[in-house]
N, C-alpha and C positions, 0 to 999 in steps of 0.2 A: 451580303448583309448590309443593310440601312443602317449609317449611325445618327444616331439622336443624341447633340450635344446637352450633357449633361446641367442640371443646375438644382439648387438648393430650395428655390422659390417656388411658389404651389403651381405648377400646369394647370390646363384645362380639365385634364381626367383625375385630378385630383394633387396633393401632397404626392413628390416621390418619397418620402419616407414610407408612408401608408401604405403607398401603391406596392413595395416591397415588401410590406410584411404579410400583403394581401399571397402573391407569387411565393411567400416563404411557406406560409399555411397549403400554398395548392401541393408543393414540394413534401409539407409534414406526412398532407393527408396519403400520399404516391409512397410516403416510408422511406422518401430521398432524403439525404443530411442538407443541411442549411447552413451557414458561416455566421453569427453572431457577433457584430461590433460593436464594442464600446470602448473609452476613454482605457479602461482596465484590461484590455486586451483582446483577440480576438477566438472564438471557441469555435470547432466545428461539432455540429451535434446535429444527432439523430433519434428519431424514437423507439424505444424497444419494440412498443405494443407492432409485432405485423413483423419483425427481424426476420430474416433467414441467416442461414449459416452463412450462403454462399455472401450477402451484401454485408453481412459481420465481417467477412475475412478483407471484404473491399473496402469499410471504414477503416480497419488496421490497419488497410497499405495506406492509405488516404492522408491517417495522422501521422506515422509513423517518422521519428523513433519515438513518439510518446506514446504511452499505450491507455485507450480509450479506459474512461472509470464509466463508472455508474450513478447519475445523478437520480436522488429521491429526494420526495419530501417531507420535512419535519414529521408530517402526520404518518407518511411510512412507515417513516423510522422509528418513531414511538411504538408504533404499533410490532414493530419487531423486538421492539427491546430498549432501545440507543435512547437515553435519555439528551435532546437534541432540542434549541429554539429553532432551529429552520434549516434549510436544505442542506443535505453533506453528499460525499462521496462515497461510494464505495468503490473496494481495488478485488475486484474477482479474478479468480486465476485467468494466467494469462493466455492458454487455451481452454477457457471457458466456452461451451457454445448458447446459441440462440437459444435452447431453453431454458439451460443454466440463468442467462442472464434475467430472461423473463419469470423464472421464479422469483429473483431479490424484489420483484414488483406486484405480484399478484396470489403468492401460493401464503396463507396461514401459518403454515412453517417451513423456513428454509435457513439455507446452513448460514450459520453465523461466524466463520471462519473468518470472514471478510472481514479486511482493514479499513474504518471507518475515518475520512478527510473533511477535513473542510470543504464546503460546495466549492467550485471552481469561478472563477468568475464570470458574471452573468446568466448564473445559474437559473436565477430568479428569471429573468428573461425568457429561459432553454423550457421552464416549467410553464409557466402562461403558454407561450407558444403552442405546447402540447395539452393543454386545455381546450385553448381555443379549435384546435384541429378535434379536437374528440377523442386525442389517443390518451392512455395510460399517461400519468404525469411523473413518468422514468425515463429515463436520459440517455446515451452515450454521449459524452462527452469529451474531447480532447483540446487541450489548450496549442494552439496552433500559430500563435502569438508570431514566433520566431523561426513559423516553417510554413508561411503560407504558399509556396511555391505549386503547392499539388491541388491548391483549392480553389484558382480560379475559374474553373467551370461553373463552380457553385452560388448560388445564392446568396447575399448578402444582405442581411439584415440589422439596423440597428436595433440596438438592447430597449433604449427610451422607447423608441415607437413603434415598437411589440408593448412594451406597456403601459402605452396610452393609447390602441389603438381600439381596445374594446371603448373605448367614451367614445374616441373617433365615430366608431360603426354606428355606435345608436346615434349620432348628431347625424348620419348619413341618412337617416330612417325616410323614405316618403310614400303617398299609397302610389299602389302600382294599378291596380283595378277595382271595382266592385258591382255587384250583381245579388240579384233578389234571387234566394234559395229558399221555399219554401220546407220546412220540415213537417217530420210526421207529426200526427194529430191536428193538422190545420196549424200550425206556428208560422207567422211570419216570421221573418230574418232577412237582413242584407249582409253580407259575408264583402269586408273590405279588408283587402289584401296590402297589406306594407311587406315593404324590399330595404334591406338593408345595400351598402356599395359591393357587400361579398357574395350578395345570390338568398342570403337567409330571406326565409319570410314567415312572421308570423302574421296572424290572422286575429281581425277584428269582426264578433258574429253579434248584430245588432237585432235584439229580438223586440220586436212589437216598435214600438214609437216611445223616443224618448222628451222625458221633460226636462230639458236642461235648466228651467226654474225650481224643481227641488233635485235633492242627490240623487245623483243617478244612479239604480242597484249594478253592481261593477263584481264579475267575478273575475278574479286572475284564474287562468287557469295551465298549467302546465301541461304540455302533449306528454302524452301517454298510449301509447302506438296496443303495447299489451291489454289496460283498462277498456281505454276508450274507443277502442277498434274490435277486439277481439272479445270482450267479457272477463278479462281474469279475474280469476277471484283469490291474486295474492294482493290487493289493493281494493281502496276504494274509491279510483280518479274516475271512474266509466260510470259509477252513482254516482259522485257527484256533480259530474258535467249534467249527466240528465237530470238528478234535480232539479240544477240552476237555471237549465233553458225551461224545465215547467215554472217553477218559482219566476221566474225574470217574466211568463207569460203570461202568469196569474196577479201581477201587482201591474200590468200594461205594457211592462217595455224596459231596455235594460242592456246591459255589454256584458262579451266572454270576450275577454284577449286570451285569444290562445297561440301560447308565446311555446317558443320551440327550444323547451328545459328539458327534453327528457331524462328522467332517472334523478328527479332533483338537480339539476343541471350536467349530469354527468355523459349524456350522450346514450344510443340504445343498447350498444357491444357491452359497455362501462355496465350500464345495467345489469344485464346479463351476468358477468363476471361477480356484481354483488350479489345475486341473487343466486347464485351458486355457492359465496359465502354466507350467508343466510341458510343455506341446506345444511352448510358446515357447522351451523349453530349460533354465527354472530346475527347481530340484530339491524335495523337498518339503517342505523348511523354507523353503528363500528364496522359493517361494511362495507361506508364510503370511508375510512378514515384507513381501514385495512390495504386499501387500492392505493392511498396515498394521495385523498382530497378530502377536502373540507366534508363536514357531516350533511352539508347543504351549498350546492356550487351554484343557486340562483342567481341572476342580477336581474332587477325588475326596473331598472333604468328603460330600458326598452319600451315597458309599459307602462310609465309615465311620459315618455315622449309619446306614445300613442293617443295617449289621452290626451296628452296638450295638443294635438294634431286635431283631436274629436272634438276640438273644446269642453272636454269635462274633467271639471278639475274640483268637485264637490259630487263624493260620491257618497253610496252605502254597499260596505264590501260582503260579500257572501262569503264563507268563510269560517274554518274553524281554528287557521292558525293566527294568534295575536302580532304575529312579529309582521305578518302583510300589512298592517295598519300602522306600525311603527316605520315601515321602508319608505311605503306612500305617504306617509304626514312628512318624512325628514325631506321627504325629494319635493316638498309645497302642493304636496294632491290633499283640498280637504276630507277628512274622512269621517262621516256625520252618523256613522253607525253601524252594526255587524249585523248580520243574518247568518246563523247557524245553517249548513248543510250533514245532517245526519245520517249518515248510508246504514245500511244494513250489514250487521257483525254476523261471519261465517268462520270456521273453522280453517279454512285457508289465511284469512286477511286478519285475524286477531291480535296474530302477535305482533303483528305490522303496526297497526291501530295503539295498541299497548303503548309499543316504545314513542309513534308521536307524543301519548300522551302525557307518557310518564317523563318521559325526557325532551321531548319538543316541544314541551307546553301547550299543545294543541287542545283543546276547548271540545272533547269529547265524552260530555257527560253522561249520554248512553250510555257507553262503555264500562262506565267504574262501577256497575254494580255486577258487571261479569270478571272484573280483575280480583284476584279472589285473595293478591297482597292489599288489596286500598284499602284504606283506614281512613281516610278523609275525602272529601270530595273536593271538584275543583272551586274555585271561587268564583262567586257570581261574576258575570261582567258586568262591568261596568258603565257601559252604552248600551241603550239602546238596541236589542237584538232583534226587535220585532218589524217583519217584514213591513215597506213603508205600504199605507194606504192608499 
């Protein structure tokens, strides 16, 4: 084994800080624990989402004599019951197994017997992390401060630079290729591909010829593997991509960043798991808050570095949700006016539609004359909606 003396200052392949958190995510993603350091001590943790019994019993000897809790988040926890400002513990029996553990994370009801602690330290950290990797944002946890003796095989990550490593990724963002794809119905398009330093790629799909003297029509648009691959009609993301690439080719020309959110940022498993709570009866925010994440996990940081990359930083966003023009103005994208995408309401995707509308504030005025509580309609916008000339 080659040793590379260690140092603090940024190498050629990057920050070691980064570089470790980068090796700690490959670890998340494999289901292997990670050593978590900070000033407050040091954590070994692992993710529930993918447990087995048999690497459960291997994290007990791993920590041991501490016995691993259960970290979740505030939004879990509320959603179980715990009225909570932000991450805690939980203490499950102590031969608890792997499903056990994975209900306090995923199941609508489960036993509340459990002794509810204060999160552990770098809890917050232990959470991002499993974001980032795409798993369930629930824990194993063990404070290993004063027994690290069994951990160093393992990976070691700082607590800070797990969470500043998402700004990191997108300042890492550059294109990696691009190539003229033509689409159906005669559309031009050139499809330019960006790489973050961890392998992500989302995709810039440039249709027709752009004017970079007036705003450029700009859809964000989130991957949607179900939608936009397949035709589901528990959404409307597969209408509205095609709208947009017609619409972007009937006003001349125009951008799709299609940024790699699926599930609202949740990842495509994550999905799934909501959309099962959804059959259960919740709706499609208290499904992500049920899982124990945000009602919306986007970061569109990404795609304003893209656009500063494209040089377009004066657009007109396609779009029915208002809060994309409040992301894009705070992040200095100017944003000179909205274009409605209207898909068509089915019996599978309505109640989906409903809850953007009624509680996402999403700009689905079609819709309210089929919502059969509305009593008011939405409010005009107030910019300019009409496709530019």
């Amino acid at each position: 084994m080659i040793e590379t003396k260690r140092t603090a200052t940024v190498v050629p392949f990057g920050p070691a800080a980064h570089i470790a958190v980068e090796r700690g995510l490959a670890e998340f993603r494999s289901g292997r624990p990670v050593v978590i350091d900070s000033s407050s001590g040091s954590v070994a943790v692992m993710p529930i989402d993918g447990v087995t019994d048999a690497r459960l019993g291997a994290f007990r000897q791993l920590c041991a004599p501490v016995p691993p809790q259960v970290v979740i988040t505030a939004s879990r926890a509320r959603a179980l019951g715990y009225d909570v400002a932000g991450p805690v513990s939980l203490t499950a029996a102590e031969h608890a197994n792997a499903a056990t553990l994975l209900s306090l994370a995923v199941d609508v009801r489960t036993e509340r017997s459990v002794g509810v602690l204060k999160a552990t330290a770098n809890a917050e950290a232990a959470i991002e992390l499993a974001k980032l990797a795409q798993r369930l944002p629930a824990l194993l946890v063990a404070d290993i401060t004063a027994n690290a003796a069994n951990t160093g095989a393992f990976m070691r990550v700082g607590a800070d630079a797990i969470l500043q490593f998402r700004r990191l990724a997108i300042e890492s963002l550059t294109v990696a290729a691009e190539a003229e794809v033509p689409l159906n119905g005669g559309i031009a398009a050139r499809f330019v591909i960006f790489r973050d330093a961890i392998g992500g790629s989302s995709t810039a799909v440039i249709v027709g010829e752009l004017d970079k003297t007036s705003p450029v029509p700009l859809r964000l648009h989130s991957a949607c593997l179900t939608g936009d691959v397949f035709g589901s009609r528990r959404c409307d993301c597969g209408d509205q991509l095609r709208l947009a690439i017609h619409q972007l080719d009937e006003v001349g020309g125009g951008i799709i960043l299609y940024l790699e959110q699926e599930g609202r940022g949740l990842g495509l498993a994550n999905k799934m798991r909501a959309y099962k709570l959804q059959d259960e009866g919740l709706d499609t925010l208290d499904a992500n808050t049920m899982l124990g994440f945000d009602d919306d996990e986007r970061d569109y940081g990404v795609a304003v570095k893209m656009l500063q990359i494209l040089g377009c930083l004066r657009v007109k966003l396609l779009t029915n949700n208002p809060a994309k023009l409040d992301w894009l103005t705070r992040a200095g994208i100017e944003v000179c006016g909205r274009i409605p995408l209207q898909g068509p309401v089915n019996a599978d995707n309505r109640r989906y539609l409903t809850a953007k509308a009624t509680r996402a504030g999403h700009k689905l005025d079609h819709l309210l004359p089929l919502v059969s509580d509305s009593t008011t309609a939405a409010p005009v916008e107030p910019i300019d909606s009409r496709p530019a000339e």
